[in-house]
C-alpha positions in Angstrom: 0.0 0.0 0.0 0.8 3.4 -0.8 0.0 7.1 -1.2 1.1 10.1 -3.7 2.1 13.3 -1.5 4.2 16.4 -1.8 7.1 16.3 0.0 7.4 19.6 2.5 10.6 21.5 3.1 10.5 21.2 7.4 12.2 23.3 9.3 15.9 24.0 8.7 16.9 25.5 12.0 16.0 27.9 15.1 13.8 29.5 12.7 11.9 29.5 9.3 14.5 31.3 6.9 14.6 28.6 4.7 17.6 28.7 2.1 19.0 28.1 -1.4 19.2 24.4 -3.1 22.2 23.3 -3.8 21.9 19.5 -4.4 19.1 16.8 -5.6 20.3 13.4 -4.8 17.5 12.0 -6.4 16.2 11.5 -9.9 12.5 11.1 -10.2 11.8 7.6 -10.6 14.0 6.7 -8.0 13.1 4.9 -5.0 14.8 6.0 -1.2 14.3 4.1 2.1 13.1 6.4 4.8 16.0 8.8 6.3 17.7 8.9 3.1 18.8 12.8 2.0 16.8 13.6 -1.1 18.5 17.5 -1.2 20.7 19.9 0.7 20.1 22.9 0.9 22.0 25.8 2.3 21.1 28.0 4.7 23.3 31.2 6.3 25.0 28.8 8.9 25.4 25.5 7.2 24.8 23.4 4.4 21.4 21.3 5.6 20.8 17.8 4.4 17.0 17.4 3.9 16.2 13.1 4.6 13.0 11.7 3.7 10.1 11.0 6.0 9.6 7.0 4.8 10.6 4.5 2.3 9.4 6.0 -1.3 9.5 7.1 -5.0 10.2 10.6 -5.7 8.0 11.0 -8.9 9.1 14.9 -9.8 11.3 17.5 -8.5 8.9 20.9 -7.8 12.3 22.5 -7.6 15.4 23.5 -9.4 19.0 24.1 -7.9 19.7 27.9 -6.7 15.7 27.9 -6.1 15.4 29.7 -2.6 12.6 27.9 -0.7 10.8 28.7 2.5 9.6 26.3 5.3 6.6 24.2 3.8 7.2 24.9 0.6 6.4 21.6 -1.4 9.8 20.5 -2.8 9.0 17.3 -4.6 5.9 15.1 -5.4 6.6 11.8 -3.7 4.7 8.2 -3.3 5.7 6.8 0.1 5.3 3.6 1.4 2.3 2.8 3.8 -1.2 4.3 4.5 -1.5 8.1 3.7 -2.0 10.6 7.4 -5.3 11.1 8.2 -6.5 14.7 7.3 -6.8 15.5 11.0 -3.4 14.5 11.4 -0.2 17.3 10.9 1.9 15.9 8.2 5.2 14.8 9.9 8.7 15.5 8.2 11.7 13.8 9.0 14.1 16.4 10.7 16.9 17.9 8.5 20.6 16.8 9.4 23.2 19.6 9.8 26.7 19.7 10.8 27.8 21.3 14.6 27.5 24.8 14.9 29.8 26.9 13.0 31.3 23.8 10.8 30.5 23.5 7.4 31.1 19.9 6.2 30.3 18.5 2.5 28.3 15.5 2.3 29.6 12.3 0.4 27.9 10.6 -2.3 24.7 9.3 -0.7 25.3 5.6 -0.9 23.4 3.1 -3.2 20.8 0.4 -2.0 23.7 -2.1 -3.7 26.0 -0.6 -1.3 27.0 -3.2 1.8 24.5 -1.4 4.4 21.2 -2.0 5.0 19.5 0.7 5.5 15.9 -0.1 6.1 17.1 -3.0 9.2 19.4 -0.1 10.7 18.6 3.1 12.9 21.6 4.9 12.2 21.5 9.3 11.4 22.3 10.0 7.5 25.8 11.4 8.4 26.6 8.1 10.3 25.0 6.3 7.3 27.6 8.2 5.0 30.6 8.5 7.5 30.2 4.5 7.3 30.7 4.0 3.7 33.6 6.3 3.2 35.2 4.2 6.7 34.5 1.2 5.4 32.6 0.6 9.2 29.7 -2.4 9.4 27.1 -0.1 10.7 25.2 -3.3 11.5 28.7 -3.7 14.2 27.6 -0.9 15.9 25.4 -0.3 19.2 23.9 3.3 18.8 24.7 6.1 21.1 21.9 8.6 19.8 18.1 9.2 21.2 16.0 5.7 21.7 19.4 4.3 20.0 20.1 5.6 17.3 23.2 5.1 15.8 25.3 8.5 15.6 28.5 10.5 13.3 30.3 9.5 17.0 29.7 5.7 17.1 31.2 5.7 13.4 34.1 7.3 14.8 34.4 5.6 18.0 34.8 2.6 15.9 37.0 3.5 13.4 39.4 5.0 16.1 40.5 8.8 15.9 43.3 7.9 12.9 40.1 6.9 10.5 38.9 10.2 11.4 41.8 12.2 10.7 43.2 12.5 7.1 46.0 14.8 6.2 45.6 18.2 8.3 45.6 17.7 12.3 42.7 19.8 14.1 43.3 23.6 14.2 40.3 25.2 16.2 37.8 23.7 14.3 37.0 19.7 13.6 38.5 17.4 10.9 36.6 15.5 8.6 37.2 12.5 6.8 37.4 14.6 3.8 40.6 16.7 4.8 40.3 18.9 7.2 40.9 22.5 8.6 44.0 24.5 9.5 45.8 27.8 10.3 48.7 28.3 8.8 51.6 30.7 10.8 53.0 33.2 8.0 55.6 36.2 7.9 52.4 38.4 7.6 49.9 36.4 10.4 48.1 33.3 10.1 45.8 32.4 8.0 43.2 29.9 8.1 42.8 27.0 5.4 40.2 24.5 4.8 40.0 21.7 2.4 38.1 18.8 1.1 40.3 15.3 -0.6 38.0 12.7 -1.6 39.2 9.0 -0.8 39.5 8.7 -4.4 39.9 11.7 -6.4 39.1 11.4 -10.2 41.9 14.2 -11.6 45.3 14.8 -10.9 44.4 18.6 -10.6 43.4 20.7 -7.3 41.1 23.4 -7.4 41.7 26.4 -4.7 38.8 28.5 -4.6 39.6 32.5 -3.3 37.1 34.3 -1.7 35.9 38.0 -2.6 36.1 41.0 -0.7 34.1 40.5 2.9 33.4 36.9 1.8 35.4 33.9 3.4 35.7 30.2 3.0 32.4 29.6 3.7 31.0 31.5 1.3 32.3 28.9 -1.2 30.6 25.7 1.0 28.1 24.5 -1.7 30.9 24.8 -4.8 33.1 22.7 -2.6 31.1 20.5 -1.4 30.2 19.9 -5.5 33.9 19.4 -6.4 34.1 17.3 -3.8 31.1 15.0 -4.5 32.9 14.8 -8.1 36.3 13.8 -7.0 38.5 16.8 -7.4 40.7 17.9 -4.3 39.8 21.1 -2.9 42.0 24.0 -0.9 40.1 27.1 0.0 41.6 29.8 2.5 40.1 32.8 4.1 42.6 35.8 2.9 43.4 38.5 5.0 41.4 40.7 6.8 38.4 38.1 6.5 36.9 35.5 8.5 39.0 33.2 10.5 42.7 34.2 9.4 44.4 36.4 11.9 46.7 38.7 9.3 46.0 41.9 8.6 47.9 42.6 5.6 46.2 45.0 2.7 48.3 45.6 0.2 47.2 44.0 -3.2 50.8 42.8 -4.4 51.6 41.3 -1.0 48.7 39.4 -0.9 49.1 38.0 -4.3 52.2 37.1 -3.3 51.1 35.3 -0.1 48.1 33.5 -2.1 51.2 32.6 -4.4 53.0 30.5 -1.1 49.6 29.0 0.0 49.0 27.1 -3.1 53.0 26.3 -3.1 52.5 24.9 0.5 49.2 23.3 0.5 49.0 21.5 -3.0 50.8 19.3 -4.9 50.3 18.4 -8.8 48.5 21.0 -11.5 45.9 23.8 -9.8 43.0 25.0 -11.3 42.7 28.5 -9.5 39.1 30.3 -9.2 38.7 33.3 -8.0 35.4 35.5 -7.0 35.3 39.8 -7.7 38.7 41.4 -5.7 39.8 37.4 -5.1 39.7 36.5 -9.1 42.2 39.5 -9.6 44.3 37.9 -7.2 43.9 35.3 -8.4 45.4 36.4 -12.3 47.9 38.1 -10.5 49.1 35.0 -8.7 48.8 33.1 -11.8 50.6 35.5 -13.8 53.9 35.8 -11.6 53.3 33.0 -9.2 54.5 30.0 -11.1 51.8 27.8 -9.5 51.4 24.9 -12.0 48.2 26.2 -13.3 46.2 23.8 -15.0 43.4 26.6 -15.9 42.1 30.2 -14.3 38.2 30.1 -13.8 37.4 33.9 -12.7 33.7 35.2 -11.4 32.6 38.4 -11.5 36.3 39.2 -11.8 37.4 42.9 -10.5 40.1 44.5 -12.6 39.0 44.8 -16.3 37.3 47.6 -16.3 37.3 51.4 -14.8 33.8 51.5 -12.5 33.4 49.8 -9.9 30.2 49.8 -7.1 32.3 52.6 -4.4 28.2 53.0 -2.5 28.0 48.8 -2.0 32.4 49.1 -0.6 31.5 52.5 1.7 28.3 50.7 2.8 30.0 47.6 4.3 32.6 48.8 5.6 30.4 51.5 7.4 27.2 50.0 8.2 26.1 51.1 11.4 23.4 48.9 11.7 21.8 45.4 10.5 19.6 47.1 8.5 22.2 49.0 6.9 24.3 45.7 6.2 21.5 44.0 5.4 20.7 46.6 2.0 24.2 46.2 0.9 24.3 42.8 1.1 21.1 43.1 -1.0 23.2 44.5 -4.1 24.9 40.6 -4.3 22.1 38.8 -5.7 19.0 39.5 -8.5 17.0 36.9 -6.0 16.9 38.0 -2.5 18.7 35.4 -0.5 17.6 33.8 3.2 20.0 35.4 5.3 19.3 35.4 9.0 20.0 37.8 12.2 22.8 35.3 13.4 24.5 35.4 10.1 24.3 39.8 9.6 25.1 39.6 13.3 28.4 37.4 13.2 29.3 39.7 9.9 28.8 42.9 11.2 31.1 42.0 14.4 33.7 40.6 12.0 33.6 44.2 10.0 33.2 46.4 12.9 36.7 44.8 14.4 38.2 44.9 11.0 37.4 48.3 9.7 40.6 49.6 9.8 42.3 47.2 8.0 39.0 46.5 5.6 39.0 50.1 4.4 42.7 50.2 3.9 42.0 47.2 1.4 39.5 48.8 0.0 41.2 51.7 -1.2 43.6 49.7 -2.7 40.9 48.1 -5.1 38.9 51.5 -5.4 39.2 55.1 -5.2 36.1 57.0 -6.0 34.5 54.5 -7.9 37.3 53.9 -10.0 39.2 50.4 -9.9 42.6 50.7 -8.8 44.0 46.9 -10.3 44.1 46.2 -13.6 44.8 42.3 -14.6 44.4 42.8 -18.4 47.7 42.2 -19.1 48.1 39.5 -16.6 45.6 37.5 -18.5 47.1 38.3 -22.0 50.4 36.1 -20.2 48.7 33.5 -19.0 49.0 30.0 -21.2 46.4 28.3 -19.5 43.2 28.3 -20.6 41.1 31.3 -19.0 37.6 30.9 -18.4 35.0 34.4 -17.0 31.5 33.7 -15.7 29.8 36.8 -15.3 26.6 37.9 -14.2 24.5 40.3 -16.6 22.5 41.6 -13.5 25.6 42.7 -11.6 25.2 45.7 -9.3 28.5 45.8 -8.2 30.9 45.9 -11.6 29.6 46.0 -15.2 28.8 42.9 -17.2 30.5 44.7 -20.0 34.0 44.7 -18.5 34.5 41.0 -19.1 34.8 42.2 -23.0 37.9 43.6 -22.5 39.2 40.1 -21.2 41.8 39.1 -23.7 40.4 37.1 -26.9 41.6 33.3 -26.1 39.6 33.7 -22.4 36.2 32.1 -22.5 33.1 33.8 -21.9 29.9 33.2 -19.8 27.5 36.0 -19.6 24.8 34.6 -17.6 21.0 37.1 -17.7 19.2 37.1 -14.4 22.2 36.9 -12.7 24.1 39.3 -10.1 27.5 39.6 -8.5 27.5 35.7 -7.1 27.2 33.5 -9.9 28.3 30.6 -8.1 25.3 30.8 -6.0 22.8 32.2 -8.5 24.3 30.1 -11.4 25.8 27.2 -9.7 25.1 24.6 -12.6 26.8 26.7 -14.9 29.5 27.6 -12.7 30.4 24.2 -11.4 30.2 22.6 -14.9 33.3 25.3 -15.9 35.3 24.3 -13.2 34.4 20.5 -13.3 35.6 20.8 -17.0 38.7 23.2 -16.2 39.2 20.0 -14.1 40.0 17.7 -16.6 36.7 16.2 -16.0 
């Protein structure tokens, strides 16, 4: 027995913000035992794996990636297993997984029903289901630890022992993961913190190390690596100066090229395929123009440095917000589609600006004076060998579309419509196919 439904998005978090879709791990057709993630979908704190209620079909997506969805939106029209809820009755949704506050972990491949676990005998939480597989650990081993005993990420870990749990990087303030870890690294100019993501078995010999824009950090770029990562490419992404969790202070544009230049020397091995987002794609031609890095390809978004204007209202306005509401309008100008962002999020951003302002405006003003863009990489692309690809958006507020014309001819163009200063979050399709394929994939 069985009943057609629509599958509801339940609640994410503390509240009912919602967020952006970033994955379907389901194609319709497809059946799923009950706990099984169907999407993720990310939210201002964390990238949230949504598990189905019961054993199913999912007959038809009712959403597309990028889509930003609210609580009880439907999401997907299912047939699950069982007698359908009586009308009096509240429909029940199983409760979203996501990681420990203030850790932003990408999900392995959600495993197959061929796979060696049997997951409609087992009580065990998606992440331990997942943490299992790439572990090689017999869930059905395992005595759960969780609520009414349910097996937990812990009890994986427990009986792997700490060395399955710890890959390459050794713990540095924040948790390791089985897919690499997080670090600071101690530098002439201050440390700086670096995350990445190796998969057990990576598919290319090439790296890809993503760098953030200005006021962004590495967790801006959670969903793209968590992608790259569910493909089997290697992934370093740091938080520069000035921004997130990296201690240095250090503003001046050719020193920080130069100390992008010795974190990709230090933390990857074999060809690099370098992306780069708005003042962090200029560093990034820079760095691949004088670096020597072993590029294997230079993917720049929204890149700043090819043209003359640049948004100064959106630069005065972050670094000068006096107020959430303030931050919150400038952080408008990023998107054509409003994204969910909460009070916790503007909050933790608005602390990080307001004890950085100094050294934020100082970088500023070495990307803009007036309105008009201090760093030029036009000639650093015209050196470059590699292949050179630009997404940009058509929509953006912050720098024209029209300054990725005056990219040099052999670079590759994407000029997405409907589509602002983030591509890789408004366009993230498009986006990751470019860099899959820079790649080698």
């Amino acid at each position: 027995m069985s009943y057609k439904t629509k599958f509801l998005l339940p609640r994410l978090g503390d509240g009912d913000n919602g967020g952006r879709v970033v994955s379907r791990l389901k194609k319709p057709g497809e059946a799923f035992v009950k706990d099984e993630v169907l999407l993720e979908v990310e939210t201002d704190k964390a990238i949230v794996e949504v598990p189905a209620a019961s054993s199913g079909v999912l007959l038809d997506w009712m959403v597309e990636i990028d889509d930003i969805i609210e609580y009880r939106s439907p999401v997907a029209e299912v047939e699950f297993e069982g007698e359908a809820p009586s009308p009096m009755v509240v429909e029940q949704q199983a409760t979203p997984v996501a990681p420990d506050p203030g850790v932003r972990l990408p999900a392995a491949e959600a495993p197959s029903p061929a796979s060696g676990v049997q997951h409609e005998r087992l009580f065990a939480s998606p992440r331990a289901r997942r943490l299992a597989e790439d572990l090689a650990v017999d869930l059905r081993q395992l005595k759960g630890s969780g609520k009414n005993g349910r097996i937990v990420r812990d009890d994986v870990l427990s009986a792997r022992g700490a060395a399955g749990a710890t890959m390459e990087f050794r713990q540095a303030g924040a948790e390791n993961t089985v897919d690499g870890g997080e670090q600071v690294l101690a530098t002439p100019h201050g440390e700086i913190f670096v995350k990445t993501w190796r998969p057990k078995t990576p598919r290319t010999d090439a790296s890809v190390v993503l760098v953030h824009g200005l006021f962004g950090d590495v967790e801006a770029w959670a969903a793209t690596a968590t992608s790259l990562y569910r493909a089997g490419i290697p992934v370093v992404a740091f938080d520069l100066p000035c921004h997130g969790r990296s201690a240095s202070t250090l503003t001046d544009f050719g020193e920080i090229v130069a100390l992008v230049g010795k974190l990709v020397h230090t933390t990857v091995t074999g060809p690099v395929v370098l992306v780069g987002h708005s003042l962090g794609a200029a560093v990034a031609a820079r760095a691949a123009s004088t670096q020597n890095l072993g590029l294997r390809a230079l993917v720049l978004i929204s890149p700043v440095g090819l043209g003359t204007e640049i948004e100064q209202g959106f630069l005065d306005g972050m670094t000068h917000a006096g107020s959430m509401e303030a931050l919150n309008r400038e952080m408008r100008k990023l998107t054509v589609r409003p994204l969910p962002t909460g009070g916790a999020y503007l909050t933790t951003l608005r602390q990080r600006l307001s004890a950085r302002s100094e050294s934020l405006i100082a970088l500023c003003r070495g990307v803009s004076l007036n309105g008009v863009q201090q760093v030029d990489i036009t000639p650093d692309l015209a050196g470059i060998q590699a292949p050179i690809v630009i997404v940009q958006g058509r929509q953006d507020a912050i720098l024209r579309w029209t300054h990725a014309l005056n990219a040099p001819p052999k670079a590759a163009l994407h000029l997405v419509p409907q589509t602002g200063h983030m591509p890789q979050w408004e366009a993230s399709e498009l986006t990751m196919g470019v860099i899959i394929r820079a790649a080698g994939l």
